[in-house]
DSSP file (Angstrom, degrees, kcal/mol; ACC not computed):
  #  RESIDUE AA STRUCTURE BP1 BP2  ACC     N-H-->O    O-->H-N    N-H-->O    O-->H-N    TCO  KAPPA ALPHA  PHI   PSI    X-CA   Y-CA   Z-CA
    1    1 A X              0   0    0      0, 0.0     2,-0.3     0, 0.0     0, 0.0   0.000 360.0 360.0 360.0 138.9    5.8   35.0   40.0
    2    2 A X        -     0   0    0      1,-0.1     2,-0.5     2,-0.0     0, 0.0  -0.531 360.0-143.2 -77.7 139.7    2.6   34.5   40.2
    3    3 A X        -     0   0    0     -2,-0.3     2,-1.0     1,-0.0    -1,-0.1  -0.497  14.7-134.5 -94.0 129.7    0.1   37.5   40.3
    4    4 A X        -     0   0    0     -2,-0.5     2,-0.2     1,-0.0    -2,-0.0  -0.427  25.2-150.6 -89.9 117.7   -3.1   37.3   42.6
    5    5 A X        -     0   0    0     -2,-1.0     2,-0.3     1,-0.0    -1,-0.0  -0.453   4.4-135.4 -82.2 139.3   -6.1   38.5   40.5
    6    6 A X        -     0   0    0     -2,-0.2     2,-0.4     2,-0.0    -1,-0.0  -0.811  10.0-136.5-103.8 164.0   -9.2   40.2   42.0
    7    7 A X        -     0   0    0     -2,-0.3     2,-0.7     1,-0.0    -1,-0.0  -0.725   2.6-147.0 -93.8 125.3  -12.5   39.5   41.2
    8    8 A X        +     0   0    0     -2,-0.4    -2,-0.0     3,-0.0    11,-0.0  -0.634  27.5 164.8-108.1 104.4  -14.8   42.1   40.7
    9    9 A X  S    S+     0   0    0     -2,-0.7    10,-0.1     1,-0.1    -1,-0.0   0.880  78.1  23.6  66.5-137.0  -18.3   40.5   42.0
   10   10 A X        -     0   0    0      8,-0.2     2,-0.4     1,-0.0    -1,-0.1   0.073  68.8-172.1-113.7 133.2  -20.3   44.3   42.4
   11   11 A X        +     0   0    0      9,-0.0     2,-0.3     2,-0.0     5,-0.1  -0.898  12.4 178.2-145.4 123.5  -18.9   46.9   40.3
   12   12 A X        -     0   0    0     -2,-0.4    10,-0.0     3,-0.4     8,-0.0  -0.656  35.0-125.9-106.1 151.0  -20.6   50.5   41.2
   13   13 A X  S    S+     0   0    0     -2,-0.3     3,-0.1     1,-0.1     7,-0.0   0.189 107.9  37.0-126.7  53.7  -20.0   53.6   39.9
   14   14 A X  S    S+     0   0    0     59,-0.0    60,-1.0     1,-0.0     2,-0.7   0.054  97.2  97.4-142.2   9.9  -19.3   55.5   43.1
   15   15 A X        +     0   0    0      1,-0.2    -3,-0.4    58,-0.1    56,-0.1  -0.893  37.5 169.3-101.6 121.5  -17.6   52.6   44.7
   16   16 A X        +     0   0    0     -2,-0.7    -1,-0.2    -5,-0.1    55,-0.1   0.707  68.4  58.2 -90.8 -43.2  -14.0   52.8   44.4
   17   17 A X  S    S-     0   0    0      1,-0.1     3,-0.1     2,-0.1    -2,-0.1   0.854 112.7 -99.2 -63.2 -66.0  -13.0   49.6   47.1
   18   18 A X  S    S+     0   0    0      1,-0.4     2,-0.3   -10,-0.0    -8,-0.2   0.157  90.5  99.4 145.7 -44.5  -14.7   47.0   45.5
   19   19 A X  S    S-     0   0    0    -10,-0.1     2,-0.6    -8,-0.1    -1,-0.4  -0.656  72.1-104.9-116.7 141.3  -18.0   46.8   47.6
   20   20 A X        -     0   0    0     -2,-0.3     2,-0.7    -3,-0.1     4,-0.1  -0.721  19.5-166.2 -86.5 111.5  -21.5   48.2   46.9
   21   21 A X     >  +     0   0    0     -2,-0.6     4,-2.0     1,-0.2     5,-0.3  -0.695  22.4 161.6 -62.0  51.2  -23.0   51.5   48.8
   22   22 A X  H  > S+     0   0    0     -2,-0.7     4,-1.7     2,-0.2    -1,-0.2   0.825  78.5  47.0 -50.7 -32.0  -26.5   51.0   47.8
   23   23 A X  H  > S+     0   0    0      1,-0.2     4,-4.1     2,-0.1    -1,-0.2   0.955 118.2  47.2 -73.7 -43.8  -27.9   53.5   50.7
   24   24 A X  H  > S+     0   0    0      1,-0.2     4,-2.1     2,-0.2     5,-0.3   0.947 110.7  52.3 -60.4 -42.7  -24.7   56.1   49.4
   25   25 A X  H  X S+     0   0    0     -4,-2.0     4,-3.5     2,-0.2    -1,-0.2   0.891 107.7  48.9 -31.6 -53.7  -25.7   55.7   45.8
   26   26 A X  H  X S+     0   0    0     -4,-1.7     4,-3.3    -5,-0.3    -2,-0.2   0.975 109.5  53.4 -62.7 -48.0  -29.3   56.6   46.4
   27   27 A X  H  X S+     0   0    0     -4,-4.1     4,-1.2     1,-0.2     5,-0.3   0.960 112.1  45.8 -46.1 -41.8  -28.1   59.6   48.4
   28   28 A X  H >X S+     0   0    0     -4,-2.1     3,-2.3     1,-0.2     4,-1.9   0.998 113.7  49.2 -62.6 -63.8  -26.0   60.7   45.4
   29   29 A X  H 3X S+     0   0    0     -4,-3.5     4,-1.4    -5,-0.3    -1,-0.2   0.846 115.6  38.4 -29.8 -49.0  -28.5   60.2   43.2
   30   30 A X  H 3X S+     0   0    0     -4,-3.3     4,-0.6     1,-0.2    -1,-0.2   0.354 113.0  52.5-112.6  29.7  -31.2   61.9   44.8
   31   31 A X  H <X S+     0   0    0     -3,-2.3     4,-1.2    -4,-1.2    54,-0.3   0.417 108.8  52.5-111.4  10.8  -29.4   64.6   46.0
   32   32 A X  H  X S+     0   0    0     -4,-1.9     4,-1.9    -5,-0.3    -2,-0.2   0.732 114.7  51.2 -85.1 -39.1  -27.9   65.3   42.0
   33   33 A X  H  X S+     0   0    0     -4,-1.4     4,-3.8    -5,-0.4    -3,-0.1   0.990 109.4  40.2 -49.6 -70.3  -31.6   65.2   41.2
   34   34 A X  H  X S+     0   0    0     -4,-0.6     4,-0.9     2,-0.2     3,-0.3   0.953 119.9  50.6 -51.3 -80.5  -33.0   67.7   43.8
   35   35 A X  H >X S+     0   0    0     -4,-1.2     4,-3.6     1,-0.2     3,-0.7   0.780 110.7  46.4 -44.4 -48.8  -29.9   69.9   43.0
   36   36 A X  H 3X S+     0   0    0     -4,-1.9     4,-3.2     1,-0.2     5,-0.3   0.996 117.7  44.8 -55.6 -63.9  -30.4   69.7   39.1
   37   37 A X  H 3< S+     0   0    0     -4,-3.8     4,-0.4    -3,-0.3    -2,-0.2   0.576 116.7  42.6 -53.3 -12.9  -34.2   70.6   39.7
   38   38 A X  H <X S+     0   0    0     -4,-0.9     4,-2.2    -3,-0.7    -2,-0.2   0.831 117.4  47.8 -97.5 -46.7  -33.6   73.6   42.4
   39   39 A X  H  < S+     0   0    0     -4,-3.6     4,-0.3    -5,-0.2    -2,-0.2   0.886 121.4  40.0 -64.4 -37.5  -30.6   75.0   40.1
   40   40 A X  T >< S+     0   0    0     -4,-3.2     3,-2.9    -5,-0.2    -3,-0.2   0.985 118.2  43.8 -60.5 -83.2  -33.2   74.6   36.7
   41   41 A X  G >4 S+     0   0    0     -4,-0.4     3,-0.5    -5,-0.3    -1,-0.2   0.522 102.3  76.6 -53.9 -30.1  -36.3   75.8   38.3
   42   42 A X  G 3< S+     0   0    0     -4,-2.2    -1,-0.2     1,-0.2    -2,-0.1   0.496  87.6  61.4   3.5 -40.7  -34.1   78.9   40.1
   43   43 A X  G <  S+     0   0    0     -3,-2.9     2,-0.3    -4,-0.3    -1,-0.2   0.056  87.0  74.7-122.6  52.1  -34.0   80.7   37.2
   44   44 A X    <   -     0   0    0     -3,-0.5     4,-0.3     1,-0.1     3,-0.1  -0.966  69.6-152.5-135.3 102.0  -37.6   81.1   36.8
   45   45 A X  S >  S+     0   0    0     -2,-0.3     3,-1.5     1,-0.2    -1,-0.1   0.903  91.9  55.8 -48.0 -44.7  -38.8   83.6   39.2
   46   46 A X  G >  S+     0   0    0      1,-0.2     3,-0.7     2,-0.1    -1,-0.2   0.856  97.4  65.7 -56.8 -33.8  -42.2   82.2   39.4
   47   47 A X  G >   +     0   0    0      1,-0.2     3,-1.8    -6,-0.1    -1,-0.2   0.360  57.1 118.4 -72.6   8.5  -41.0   78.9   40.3
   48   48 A X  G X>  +     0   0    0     -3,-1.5     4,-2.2     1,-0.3     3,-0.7   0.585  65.2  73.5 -32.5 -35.5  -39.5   79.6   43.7
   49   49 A X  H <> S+     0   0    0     -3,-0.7     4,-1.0     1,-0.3    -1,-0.3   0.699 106.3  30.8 -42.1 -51.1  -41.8   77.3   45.2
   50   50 A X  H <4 S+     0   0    0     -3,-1.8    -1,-0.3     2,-0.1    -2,-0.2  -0.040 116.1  55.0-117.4  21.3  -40.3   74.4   44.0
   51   51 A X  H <> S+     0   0    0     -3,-0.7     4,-1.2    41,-0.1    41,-0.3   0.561 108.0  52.8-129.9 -17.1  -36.7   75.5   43.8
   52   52 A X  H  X S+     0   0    0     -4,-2.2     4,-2.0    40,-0.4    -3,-0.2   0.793 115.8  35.9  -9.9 -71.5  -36.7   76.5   47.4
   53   53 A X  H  X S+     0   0    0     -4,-1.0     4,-1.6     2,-0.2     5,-0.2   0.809 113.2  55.0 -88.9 -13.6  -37.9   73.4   48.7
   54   54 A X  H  > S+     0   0    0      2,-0.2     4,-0.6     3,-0.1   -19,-0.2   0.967 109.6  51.0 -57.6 -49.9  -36.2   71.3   46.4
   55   55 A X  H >X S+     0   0    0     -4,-1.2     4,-2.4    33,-0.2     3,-1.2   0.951 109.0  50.0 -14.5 -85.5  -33.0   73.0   47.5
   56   56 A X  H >X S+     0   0    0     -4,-2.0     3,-1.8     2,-0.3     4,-0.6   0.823 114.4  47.2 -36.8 -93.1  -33.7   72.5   51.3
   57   57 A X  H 3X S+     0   0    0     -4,-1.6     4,-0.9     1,-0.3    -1,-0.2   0.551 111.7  46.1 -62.6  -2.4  -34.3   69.0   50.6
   58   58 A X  H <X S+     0   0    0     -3,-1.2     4,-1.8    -4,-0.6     5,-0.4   0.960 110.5  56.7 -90.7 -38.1  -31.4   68.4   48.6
   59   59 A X  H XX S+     0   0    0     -4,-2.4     4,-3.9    -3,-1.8     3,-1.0   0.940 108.9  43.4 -17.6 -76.7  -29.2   70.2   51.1
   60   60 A X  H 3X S+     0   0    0     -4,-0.6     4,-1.5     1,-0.3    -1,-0.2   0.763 117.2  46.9 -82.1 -22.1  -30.1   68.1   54.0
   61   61 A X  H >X S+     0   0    0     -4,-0.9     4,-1.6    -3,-0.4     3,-0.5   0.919 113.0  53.4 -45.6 -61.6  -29.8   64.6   51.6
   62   62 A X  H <X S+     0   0    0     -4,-1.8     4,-1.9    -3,-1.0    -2,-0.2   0.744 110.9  46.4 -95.2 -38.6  -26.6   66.1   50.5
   63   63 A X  H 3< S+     0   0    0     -4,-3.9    -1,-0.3    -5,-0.4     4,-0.3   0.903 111.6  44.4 -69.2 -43.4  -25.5   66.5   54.1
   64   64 A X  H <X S+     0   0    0     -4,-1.5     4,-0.9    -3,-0.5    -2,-0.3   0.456 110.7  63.3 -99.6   1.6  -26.4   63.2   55.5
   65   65 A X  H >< S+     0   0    0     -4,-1.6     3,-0.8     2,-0.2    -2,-0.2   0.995 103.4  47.2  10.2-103.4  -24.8   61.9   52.3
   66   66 A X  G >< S+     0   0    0     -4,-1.9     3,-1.2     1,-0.3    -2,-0.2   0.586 107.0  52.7 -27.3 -36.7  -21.8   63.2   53.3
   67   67 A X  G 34 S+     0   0    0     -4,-0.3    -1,-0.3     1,-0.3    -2,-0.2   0.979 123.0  32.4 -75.4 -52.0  -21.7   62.0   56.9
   68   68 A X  G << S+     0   0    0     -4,-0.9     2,-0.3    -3,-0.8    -1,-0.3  -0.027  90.2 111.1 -92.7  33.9  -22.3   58.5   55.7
   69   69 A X    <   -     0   0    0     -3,-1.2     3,-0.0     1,-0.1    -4,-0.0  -0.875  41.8-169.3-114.1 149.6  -20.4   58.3   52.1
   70   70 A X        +     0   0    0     -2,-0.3     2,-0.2     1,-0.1    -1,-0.1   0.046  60.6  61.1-133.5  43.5  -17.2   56.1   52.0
   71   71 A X  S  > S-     0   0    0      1,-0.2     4,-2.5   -56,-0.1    -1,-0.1  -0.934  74.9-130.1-174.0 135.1  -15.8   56.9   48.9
   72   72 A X  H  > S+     0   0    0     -2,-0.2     4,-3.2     1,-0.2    -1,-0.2   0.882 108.8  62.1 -62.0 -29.0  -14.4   60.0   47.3
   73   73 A X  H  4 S+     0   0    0      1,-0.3     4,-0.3     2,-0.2     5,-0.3   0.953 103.5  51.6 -60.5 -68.9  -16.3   59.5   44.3
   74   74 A X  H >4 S+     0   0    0    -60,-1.0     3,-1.6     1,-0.2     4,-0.3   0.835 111.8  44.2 -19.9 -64.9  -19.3   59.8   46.4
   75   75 A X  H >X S+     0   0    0     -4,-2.5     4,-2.7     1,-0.3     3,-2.4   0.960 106.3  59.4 -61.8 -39.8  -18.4   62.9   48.0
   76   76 A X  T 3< S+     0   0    0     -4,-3.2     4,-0.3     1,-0.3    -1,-0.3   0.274 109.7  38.3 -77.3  31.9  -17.4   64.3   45.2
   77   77 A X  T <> S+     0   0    0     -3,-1.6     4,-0.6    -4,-0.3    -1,-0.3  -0.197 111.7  65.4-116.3 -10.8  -20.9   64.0   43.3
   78   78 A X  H <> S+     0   0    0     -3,-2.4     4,-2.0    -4,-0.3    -2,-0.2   0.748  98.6  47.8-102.6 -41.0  -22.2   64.8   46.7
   79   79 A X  H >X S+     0   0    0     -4,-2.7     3,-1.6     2,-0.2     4,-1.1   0.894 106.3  63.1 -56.5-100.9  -20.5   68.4   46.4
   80   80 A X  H >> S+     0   0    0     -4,-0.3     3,-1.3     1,-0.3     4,-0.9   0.086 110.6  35.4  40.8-101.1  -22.1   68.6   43.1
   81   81 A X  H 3X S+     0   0    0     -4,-0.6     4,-2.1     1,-0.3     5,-0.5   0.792 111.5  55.6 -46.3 -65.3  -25.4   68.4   44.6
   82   82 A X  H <X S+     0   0    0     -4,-2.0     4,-3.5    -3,-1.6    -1,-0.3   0.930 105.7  54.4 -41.3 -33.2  -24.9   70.3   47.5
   83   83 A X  H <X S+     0   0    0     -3,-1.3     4,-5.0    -4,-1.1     5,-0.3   0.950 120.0  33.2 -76.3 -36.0  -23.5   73.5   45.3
   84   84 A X  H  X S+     0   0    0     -4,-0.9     4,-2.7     1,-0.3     5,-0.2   0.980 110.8  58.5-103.6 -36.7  -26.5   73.6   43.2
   85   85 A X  H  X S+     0   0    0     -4,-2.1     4,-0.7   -54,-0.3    -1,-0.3   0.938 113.4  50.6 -15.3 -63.8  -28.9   72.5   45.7
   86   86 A X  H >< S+     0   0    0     -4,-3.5     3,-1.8    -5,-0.5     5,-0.3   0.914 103.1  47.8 -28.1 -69.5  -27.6   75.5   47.4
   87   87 A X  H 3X S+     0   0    0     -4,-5.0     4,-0.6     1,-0.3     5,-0.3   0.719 114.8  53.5 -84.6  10.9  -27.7   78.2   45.1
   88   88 A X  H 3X S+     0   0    0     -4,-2.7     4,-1.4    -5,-0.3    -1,-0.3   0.740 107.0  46.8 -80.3  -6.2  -31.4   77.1   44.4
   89   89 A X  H << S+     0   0    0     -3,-1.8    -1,-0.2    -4,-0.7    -2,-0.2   0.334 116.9  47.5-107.1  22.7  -32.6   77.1   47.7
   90   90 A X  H  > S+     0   0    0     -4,-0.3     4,-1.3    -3,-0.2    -1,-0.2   0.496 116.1  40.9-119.9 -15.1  -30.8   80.7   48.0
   91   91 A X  H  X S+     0   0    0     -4,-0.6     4,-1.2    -5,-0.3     6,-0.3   0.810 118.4  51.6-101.0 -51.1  -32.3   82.3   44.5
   92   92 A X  H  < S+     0   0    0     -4,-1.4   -40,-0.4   -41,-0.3     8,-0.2   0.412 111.8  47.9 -62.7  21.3  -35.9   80.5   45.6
   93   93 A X  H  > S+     0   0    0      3,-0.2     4,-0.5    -2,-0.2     3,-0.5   0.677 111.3  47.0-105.2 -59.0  -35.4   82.2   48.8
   94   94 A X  H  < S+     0   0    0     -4,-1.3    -2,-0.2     1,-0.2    -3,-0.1   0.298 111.0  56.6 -88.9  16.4  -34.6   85.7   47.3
   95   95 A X  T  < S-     0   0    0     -4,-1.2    -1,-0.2   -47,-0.1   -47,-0.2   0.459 141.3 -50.5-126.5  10.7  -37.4   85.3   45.1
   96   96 A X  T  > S-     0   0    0     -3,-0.5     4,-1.0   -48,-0.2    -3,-0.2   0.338  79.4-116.1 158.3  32.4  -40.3   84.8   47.6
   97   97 A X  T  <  -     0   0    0     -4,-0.5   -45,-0.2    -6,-0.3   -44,-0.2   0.265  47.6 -53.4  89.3 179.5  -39.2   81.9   50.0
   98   98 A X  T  4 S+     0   0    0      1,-0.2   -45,-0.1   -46,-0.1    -1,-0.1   0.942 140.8  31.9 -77.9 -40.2  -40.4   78.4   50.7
   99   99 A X  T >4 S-     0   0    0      4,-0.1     3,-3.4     1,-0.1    -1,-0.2   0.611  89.6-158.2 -99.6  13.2  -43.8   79.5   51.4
  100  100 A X  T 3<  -     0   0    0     -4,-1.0    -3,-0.1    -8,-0.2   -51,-0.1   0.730  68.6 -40.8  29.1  39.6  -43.8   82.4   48.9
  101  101 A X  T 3  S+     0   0    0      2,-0.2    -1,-0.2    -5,-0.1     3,-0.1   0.435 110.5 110.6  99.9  -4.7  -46.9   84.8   50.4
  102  102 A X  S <  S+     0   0    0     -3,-3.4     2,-0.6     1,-0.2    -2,-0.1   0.536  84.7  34.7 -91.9   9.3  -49.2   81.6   51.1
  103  103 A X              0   0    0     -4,-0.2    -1,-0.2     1,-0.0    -2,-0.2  -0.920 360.0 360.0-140.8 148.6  -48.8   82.4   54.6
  104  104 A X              0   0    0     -2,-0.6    -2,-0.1    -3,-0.1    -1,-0.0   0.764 360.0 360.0 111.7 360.0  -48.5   85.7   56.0
């Protein structure tokens, strides 16, 4: 019997169907970044400033990720992101905040 073979035409590597996410790729990407750069830069007290807001912004990337990803691989690389996004924007937080003393 004959087998029907598929072609794979786009081959991603956060697309599991077949078909290419470019806007969900970018999310992953740049919310893996921002998370890698808030969780590094976190455990430098001085550097709160930038592990704070990197945090935040990988959070809210990480979030609308998630709303719009359509493939576990995404989400899961999206968690990733999200966790250490997290605990940088919560250690640049407890070590002087997003605007750290320049207002106030």
């Amino acid at each position: 019997m004959a087998q029907a073979i598929r072609s794979r035409s786009s081959v991603s590597l956060f697309a599991t169907d077949g078909k290419a996410h470019p806007l969900q790729d970018t999310l992953v990407a740049v919310t893996l970044v921002l998370g890698a750069l808030a969780f590094v830069t976190a455990m430098f007290h001085s550097l709160h400033l930038i592990s704070s807001w990197a945090g935040l912004i990988g959070i809210l990337t990480g979030a609308y990720g998630q709303y719009v990803s359509v493939t576990t691989r995404e989400r899961f690389a999206l968690i990733l992101g999200l966790g250490a996004s997290g605990i940088g924007f919560f250690l640049g937080m407890a070590h002087g905040g997003l605007f750290g003393g320049l207002i106030g």
